[in-house]
Structures are given as structure tokens and as C-alpha cells.
C-alpha positions in Angstrom: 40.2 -2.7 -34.9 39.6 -3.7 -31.3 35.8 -5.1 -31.2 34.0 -3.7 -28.0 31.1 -5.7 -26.3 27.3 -5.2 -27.5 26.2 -2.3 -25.1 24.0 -2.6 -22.7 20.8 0.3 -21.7 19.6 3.1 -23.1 22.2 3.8 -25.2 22.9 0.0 -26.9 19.1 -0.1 -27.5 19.1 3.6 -29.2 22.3 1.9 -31.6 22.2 -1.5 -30.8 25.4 -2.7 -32.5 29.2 -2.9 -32.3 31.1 -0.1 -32.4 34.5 1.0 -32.1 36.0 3.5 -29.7 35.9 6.1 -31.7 33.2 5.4 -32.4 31.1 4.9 -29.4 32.4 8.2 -28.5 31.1 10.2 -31.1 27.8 8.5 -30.5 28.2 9.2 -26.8 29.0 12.5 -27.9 26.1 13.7 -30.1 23.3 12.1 -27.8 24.5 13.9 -25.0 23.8 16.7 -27.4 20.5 15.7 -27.7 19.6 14.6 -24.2 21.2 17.5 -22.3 19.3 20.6 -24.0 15.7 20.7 -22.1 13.8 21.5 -25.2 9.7 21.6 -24.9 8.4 17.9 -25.9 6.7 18.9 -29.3 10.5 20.0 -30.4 12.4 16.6 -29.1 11.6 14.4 -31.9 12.8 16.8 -34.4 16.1 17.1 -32.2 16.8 13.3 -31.8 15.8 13.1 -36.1 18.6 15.7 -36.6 21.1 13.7 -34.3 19.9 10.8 -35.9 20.7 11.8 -39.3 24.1 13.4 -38.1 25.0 9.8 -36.8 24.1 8.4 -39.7 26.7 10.5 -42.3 29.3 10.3 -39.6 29.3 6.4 -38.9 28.8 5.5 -42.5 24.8 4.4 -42.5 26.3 2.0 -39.4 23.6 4.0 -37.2 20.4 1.8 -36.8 16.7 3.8 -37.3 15.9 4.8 -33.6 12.4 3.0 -33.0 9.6 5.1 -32.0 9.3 3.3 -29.0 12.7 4.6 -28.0 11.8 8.1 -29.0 8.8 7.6 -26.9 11.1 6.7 -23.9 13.6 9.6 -24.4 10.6 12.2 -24.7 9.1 10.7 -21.6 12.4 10.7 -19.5 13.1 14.3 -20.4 9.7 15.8 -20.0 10.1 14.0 -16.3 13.3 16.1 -16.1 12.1 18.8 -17.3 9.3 19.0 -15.1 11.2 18.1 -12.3 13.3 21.2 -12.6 10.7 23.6 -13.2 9.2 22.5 -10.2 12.1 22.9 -8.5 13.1 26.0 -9.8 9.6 27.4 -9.1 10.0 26.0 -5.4 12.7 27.8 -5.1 11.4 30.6 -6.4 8.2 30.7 -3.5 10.9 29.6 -1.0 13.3 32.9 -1.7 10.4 35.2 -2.2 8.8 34.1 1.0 12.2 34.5 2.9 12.6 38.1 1.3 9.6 39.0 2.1 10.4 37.6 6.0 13.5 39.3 6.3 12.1 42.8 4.9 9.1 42.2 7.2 11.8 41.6 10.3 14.1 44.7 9.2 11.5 47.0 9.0 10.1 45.8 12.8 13.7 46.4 14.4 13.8 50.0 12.1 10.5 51.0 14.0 11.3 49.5 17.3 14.5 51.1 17.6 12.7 54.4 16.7 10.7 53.9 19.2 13.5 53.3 21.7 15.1 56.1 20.9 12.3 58.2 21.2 11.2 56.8 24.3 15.2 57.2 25.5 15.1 61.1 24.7 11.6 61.2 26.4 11.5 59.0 29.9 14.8 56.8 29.8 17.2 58.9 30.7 14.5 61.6 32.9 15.0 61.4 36.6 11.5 62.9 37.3 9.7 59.8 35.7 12.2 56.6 36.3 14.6 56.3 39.1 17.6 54.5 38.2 19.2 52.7 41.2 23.1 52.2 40.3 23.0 48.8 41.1 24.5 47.3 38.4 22.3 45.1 35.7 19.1 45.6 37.7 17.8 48.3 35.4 18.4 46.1 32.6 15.7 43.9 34.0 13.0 46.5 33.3 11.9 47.3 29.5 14.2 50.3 27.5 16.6 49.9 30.4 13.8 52.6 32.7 14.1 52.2 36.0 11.4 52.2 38.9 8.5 54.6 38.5 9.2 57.6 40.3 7.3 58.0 43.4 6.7 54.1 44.2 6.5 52.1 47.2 8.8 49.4 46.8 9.3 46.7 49.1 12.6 44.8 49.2 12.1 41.1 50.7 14.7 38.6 51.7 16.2 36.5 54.4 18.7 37.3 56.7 22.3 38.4 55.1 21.1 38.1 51.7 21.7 42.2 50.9 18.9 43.7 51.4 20.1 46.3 53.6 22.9 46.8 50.7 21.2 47.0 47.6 19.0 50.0 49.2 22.1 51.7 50.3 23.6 51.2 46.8 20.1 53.3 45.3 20.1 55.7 48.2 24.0 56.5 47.3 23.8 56.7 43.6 20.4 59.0 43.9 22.7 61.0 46.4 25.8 61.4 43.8 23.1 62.9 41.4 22.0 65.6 43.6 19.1 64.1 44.8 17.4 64.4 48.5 17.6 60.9 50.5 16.7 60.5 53.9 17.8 56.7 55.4 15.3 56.1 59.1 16.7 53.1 60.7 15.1 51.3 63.8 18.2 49.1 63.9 21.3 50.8 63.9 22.8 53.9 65.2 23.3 56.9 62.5 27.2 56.7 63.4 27.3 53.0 62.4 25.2 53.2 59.3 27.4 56.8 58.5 30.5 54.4 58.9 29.0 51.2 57.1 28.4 53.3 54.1 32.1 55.1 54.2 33.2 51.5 54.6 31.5 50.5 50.8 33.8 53.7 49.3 30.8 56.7 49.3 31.5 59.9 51.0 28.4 60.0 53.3 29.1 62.3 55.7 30.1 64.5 52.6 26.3 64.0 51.7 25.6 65.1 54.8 27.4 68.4 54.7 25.5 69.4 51.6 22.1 68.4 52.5 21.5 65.4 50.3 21.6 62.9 53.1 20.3 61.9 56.3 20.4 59.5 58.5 18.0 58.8 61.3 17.5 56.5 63.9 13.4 55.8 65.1 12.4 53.5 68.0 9.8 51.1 66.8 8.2 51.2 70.4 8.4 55.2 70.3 6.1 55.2 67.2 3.2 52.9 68.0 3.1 54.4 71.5 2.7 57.7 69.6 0.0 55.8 66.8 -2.0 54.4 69.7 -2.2 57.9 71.5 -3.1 59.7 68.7 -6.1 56.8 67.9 -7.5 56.8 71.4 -7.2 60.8 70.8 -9.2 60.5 67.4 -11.6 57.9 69.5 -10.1 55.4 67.3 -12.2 56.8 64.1 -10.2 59.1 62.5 -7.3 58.7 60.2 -4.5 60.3 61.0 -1.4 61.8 59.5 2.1 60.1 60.2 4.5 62.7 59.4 4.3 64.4 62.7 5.8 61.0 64.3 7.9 59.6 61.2 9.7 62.4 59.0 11.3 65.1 60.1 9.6 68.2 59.5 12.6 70.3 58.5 13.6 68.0 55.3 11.6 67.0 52.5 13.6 63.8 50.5 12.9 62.7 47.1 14.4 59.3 48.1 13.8 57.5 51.4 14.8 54.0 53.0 13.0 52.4 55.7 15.2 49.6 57.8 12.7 47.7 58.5 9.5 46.8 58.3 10.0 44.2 60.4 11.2 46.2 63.5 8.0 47.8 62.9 5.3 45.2 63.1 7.5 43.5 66.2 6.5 47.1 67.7 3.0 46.3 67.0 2.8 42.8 68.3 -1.2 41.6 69.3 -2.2 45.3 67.3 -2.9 44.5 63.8 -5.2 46.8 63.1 -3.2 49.4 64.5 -0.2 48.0 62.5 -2.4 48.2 59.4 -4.0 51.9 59.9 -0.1 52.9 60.2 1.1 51.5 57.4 -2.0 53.0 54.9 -1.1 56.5 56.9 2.6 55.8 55.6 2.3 54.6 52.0 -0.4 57.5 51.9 2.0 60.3 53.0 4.7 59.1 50.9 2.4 58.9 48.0 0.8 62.4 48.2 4.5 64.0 49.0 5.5 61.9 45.2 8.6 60.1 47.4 10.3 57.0 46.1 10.8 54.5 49.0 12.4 51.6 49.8 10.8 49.6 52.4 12.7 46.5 53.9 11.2 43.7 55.3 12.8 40.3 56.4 11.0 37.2 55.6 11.9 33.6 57.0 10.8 32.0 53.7 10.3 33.1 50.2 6.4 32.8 50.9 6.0 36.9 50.7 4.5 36.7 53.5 5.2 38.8 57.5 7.2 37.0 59.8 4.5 37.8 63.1 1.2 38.6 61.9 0.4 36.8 58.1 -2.3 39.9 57.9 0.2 42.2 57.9 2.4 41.1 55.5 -0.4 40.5 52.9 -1.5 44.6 53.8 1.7 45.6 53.3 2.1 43.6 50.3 -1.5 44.7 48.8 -0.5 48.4 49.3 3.1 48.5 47.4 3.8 49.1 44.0 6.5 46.8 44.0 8.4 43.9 45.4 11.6 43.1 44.9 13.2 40.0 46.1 16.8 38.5 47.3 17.1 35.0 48.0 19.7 33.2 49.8 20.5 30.0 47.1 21.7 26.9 49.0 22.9 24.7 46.3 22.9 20.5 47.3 26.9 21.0 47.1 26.5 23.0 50.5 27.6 26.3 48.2 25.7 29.2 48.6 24.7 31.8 46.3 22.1 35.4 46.1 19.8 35.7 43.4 16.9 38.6 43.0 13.8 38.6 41.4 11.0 41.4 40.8 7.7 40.1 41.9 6.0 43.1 41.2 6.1 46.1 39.4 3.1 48.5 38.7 3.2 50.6 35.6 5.7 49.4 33.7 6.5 45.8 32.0 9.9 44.1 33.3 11.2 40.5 32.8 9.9 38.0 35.4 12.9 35.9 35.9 15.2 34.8 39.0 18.8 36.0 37.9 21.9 35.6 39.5 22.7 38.7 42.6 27.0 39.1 43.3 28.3 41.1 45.7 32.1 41.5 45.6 34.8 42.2 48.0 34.6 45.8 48.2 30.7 45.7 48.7 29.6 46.3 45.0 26.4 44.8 44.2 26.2 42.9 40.7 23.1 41.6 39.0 23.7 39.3 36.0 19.9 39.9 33.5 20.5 37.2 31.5 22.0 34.3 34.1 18.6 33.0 34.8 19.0 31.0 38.2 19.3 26.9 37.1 20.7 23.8 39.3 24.7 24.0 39.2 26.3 20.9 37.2 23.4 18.9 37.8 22.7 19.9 41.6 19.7 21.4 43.0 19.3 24.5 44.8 16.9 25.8 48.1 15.8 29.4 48.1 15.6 30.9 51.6 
């Protein structure tokens, strides 16, 4: 019989001897038996006695007496495992109760806030009377539930020159006229034939519009109306308030919708007249308040500063007295490329996400607002916004 080497460890001090193959592997065998089960410590000795004994028959008395201090080492080694485990398993146990308890926690807030959204969607998301949606693509998706601009709010549109500001208020005006709705565009720039043409030019029927009564187009001369404001103040004795529409809006039409191009034209009519400039403008956001119109008001600014491009007074009033401002930057990236991007600076009554996204305008005219393509330098250039 092939003699093996004295072993070594826990197991040559638990036998200490020379055995053969066989053997070894019988005794390999049966103390597996006894070391794998994790028994509770009072119930070990009796387990390594009964392995003892069954070494003992099998191997011919060739099985030494396992000292106590061995028994003392195995009973320590697998209380450490067993207590290892339990800890474990009762880690694990907090751990996937805790993550449960998370995920049913999480389940049940999306369960309730899509309730709530689809409540709210039956209720004011899709009701023209409360939220006007302005059919510029993405934009809406800036505002909370998808809602749209408070109906009946002065909104001011900001931005330099060419960046779409003009556009992205004929887009509203155009998809508020497709649903039926009143709109009524006063330009001090261009000529109603031009704008009539511009808009025919971007695909919408406007002159259809005009047919049916949903649209108008009007041309005002800045210099026309504060000629007319200053008469009617040295009139008044320059005390009184005094009502705009006789000067401003036609008398014969009464929009839901209406765009002012621009602002700007405006206070150049004004120029060394602030306070004149300022009583007009409270006279106008007052009328179209009481008469529950939304407007878009444009205004050209040489910087993003918010503020008027001739007097700094009048483009905080005018700023102070809106509901909203939306703004459209020109982005000039280091590169030399250049880019739009819009951002809503304010916003009463209703929550919306303050971010600068990325503003497209395509080939046929279409205006495109990305939500969630936050404005960030371009492969590691910087940008300007003007």
C-alpha cells in the first residue's frame, strides 16, 4: 500500500497519522459531514463524537481520540460561521425589506401622481379657456402637465435681432387661428400686405383667416399714437388716466389673441417722454387685462440684460407689469457657428422649468424647441448669448 505523507492542518491534527487513499478519503468524507451541517454549538460535540466513533469502526481503531482542544477549535470556527451567516442572512433580510418597502413607497407616488395628471388633463390641460397652447413645437412641454400660458396673460417675447421673435408669435397667432379663435396681429413695422404674404409664405392660409373673421392684421404708426397719448393728457390736464382703446384696437373686433410688433417702435415714438411712455403702457396692459386677452408683446433687446434699448426705465416698467417673459437668444459658439435657444424668464401662475434649451427653425419656417437639450458649450467650445 502506497504510504502518503503525515498531513498537515486541521485535518492531520484532528487524525494525526498515516493513512492511505482510501483512506484519507473516507475521513475527508465524514468530517465534511460533520463540519458542513451548521448545527447550534451545544449539539457539535455530540456530532463530531458520533463522527468520531463512525471513524473509528471504519478505519479499524486507526482513528486517534480527537483532543478537546481540537473540539474546542472546530466549535469555535463553526460558531464564527455560523454567526457570520446569520448576520448576513439577517442583513439581507433589512436590506430587501428596506428596498420593498422603497419601491412600494415609489409605485404608489407615480399611481397618485399620474391620477393627478390625469385629472388635472380632463380639467385644465386640454381647456382653451384656462391654458393657451401655442403650436410651437416642444415649448408647452416646458411648462408642468404639458399646460400652456395662462389665459389672458401679458407675455413679453425678448430677443435680438433675427433670433425669431417675430416668428414664434406668428406660429401662436396661427395655431390659435386654426382652432377657431379671434387674433388680431398690430404691426408698427410692416405693411398688412407683407405680413399677409410673410405668413402665406410659412404654409398658413391667412387671408383664408381673414375671410372668416379669425384674423386681422393691422398696421399703427408709433408717432400717430403718442401724438394721440399726449393730446389726450394735456386734455385730462395731465391727471387723469385714460383709456387706450379708442387709439389702439379697433372698435369693431374684439380678439381673444393679439400680437404687438414691437414694443420697441413704441418707446422710439416716445423718445425724451418716459412718463408718458409709462402711463401708456399701464393704460395697455390694463385694457388687455380687463378685456381677459392673451398677448404677445415683442420687444428687441441689444443684450440679454432684459432691459429697453432707449430708456432703462422703461424696459424695467414694462418688465414689472407682464406676466411673462419669454426669451430667444442668438448663440454664437467660439467655432464662429451660430445657434437660437429660448428660455422662460417668467411665468406667473403656474410652475415651468427654468432652463435654456435648444430653439430650431427649419427650412420651411417651422419653429422647433428641444425641452430636454439644455444649452452646454459644443465639443468643448464656449458659446456668447446676444
Amino acid at each position: 500500500m502506497k504510504k502518503v505523507e503525515k498531513k498537515r492542518g486541521f485535518f492531520g491534527r484532528l487524525f494525526g497519522g498515516k493513512e492511505d487513499n482510501a483512506e484519507k478519503s473516507k475521513i475527508k468524507k465524514n468530517i465534511d459531514l460533520a463540519s458542513h451541517p451548521l448545527e447550534a454549538p451545544e449539539h457539535q460535540r455530540k456530532k463530531i463524537e458520533k463522527v468520531q466513533k463512525k471513524l473509528a469502526k471504519e478505519l479499524n481503531g486507526k482513528a486517534k481520540k480527537i483532543p478537546k482542544k481540537t473540539v474546542l477549535e472546530v466549535q469555535k470556527r463553526l460558531k464564527k460561521e455560523i454567526d457570520l451567516k446569520e448576520k448576513f442572512k439577517e442583513s439581507e433580510m433589512k436590506k430587501g425589506k428596506k428596498i420593498e418597502a422603497k419601491r412600494g413607497k415609489v409605485s404608489t407616488k407615480e399611481k397618485k401622481e399620474k391620477v393627478k395628471g390625469e385629472k388635472k388633463g380632463k380639467a385644465i390641460k386640454h381647456d382653451p379657456d384656462k391654458y393657451v397652447h401655442t403650436g410651437v413645437a416642444g415649448f408647452d412641454e416646458l411648462f408642468n402637465e404639458n399646460m400652456g400660458i395662462p389665459f389672458g396673460s401679458s407675455i413679453l417675447v425678448e430677443g435680438g435681432p433675427g433670433s425669431g421673435k417675430t416668428l414664434f408669435c406668428l406660429t401662436t397667432l396661427a395655431s390659435m387661428c386654426s382652432r377657431g379663435k379671434k387674433c388680431l396681429y398690430m404691426s408698427f413695422e410692416e405693411s398688412e400686405e407683407n405680413l399677409l404674404n410673410h405668413m402665406e409664405g410659412f404654409g398658413w392660409p391667412a387671408r383664408e383667416w381673414v375671410k372668416k373673421g379669425v384674423l386681422r392684421v393691422k398696421r399703427f404708426d408709433a408717432i400717430d399714437v403718442s401724438r394721440s397719448i399726449e393730446a389726450l393728457l394735456s386734455a385730462a390736464k395731465k391727471e387723469l388716466l385714460i383709456e387706450v382703446d379708442p387709439v389702439f384696437f379697433p372698435k369693431d373686433y374684439d380678439p381673444d389673441f393679439v400680437a404687438v410688433d414691437s414694443l420697441t417702435s413704441i418707446s422710439s415714438a416716445f423718445s425724451g417722454q418716459e412718463s408718458r411712455f409709462r402711463i401708456y403702457m399701464e393704460q395697455l396692459f390694463r385694457y388687455l387685462e380687463k378685456n381677459k386677452i392673451t398677448n404677445f408683446l415683442i420687444r428687441e433687446v441689444s443684450s440679454p440684460s432684459h432691459i429697453g434699448t432707449t430708456f432703462k426705465e422703461q424696459g424695467e416698467a414694462v418688465s414689472f407689469l407682464s406676466d411673462g417673459i419669454i426669451v430667444i437668444y442668438n448663440v454664437i459658439y467660439d467655432s464662429g457657428e451660430r445657434a437660437s435657444a429660448i428660455e422662460i424668464l417668467k411665468m406667473r401662475g403656474i410652475s415651468f422649468k427654468r432652463r435654456i434649451v435648444d430653439l430650431r427653425i427649419d427650412s420651411k419656417g417651422g419653429v422647433h424647441i428641444d425641452p430636454n437639450k439644455i444649452l452646454a458649450k459644443k465639443k468643448g467650445k464656449g458659446f456668447e448669448l446676444t
